[in-house]
C-alpha positions, -999 to 999 in steps of 0.1 A, spaced: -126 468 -171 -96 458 -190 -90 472 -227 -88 441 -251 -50 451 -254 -44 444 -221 -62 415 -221 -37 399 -249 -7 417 -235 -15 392 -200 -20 363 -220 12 365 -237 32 383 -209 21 348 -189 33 324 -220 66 339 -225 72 338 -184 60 300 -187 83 292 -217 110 307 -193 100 288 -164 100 314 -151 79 306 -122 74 334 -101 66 354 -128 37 335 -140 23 337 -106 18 373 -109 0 372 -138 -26 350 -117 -55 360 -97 -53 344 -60 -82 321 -70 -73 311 -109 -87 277 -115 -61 258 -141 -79 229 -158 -59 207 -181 -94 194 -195 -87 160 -200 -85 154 -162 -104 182 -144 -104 157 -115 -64 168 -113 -70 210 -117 -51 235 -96 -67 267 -80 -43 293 -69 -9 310 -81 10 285 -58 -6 256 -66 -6 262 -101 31 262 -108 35 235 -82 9 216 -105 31 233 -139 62 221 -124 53 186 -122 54 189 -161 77 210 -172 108 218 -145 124 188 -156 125 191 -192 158 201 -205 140 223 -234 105 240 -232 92 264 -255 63 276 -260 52 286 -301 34 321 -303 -4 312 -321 -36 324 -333 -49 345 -301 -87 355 -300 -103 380 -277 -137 394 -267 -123 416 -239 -125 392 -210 -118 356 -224 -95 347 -250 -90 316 -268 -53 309 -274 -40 281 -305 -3 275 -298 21 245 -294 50 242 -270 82 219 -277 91 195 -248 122 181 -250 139 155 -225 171 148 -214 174 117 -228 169 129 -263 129 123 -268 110 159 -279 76 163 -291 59 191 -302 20 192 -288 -10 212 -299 -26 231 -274 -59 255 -274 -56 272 -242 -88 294 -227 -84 318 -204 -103 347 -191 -89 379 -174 -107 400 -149 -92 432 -136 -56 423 -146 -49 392 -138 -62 357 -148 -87 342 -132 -92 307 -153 -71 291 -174 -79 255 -193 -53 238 -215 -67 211 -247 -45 186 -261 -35 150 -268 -20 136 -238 -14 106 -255 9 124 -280 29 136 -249 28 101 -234 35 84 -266 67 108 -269 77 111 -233 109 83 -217 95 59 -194 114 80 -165 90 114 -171 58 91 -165 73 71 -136 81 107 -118 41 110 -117 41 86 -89 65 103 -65 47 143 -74 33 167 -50 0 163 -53 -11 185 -25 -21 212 -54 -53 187 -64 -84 208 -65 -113 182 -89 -129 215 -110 -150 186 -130 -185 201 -118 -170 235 -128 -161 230 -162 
């Protein structure tokens, strides 16, 4: 079992490689079979360390500014509940700032589920027309539909 210290120290260790993009890095904080749910389209989750940041990247790699603001971080010893926001900012000059409650739970080091809530309309509403049209032309080998899981 994994002290509650731990448990927070993965969490965060994960965050700080994600605002980093720093991709490899977040994989090891996952277990081979981590289900990542953004829960307003569990149809579009990702299971795995390599499909996840495949998934991730779609989002994120080409944002000229990401950054991801520390939060209130709750823990029972195996799931914590996570209440952050990250900063996206674009090349073209657009940034938003979204609120996110992230869940995760961690067993034996690593975690094994991960679900993101927010307001995808306050990314869309924020986001240039180019971000959204690159959703057409994504990988989407990563697909795994977790909506009978969640």
């Amino acid at each position: 079992m994994t002290s509650d210290a731990a448990v927070r120290e993965i969490v965060l260790g994960m965050w700080k490689a994600l605002s980093d993009r720093d991709w490899e890095s977040v994989k090891s904080f996952l277990s081979d079979d981590c289900l990542y749910v953004d829960m307003p389209m569990p149809a579009v989750s990702a299971r795995g360390p390599e499909n996840i940041v495949t998934r991730l990247k779609i989002g994120l790699q080409s944002l000229s500014s990401y950054v991801n603001h520390d939060g209130l971080l709750l823990s029972n010893g195996v799931d914590v509940v996570y209440e952050h926001s990250e900063t996206w900012g674009w090349h073209s000059g657009e940034s938003v700032r979204l609120a996110f409650v992230s869940v995760h739970r961690v067993q034996d080091g690593k975690i094994t589920l991960w679900k993101d809530y927010s307001d995808f309309n306050t990314l869309l509403s924020a986001a240039p027309q180019s971000f959204t049209d690159g959703f057409a032309s994504a990988d989407t080998s990563w697909v795994f539909d977790a909506t009978d899981l969640v």
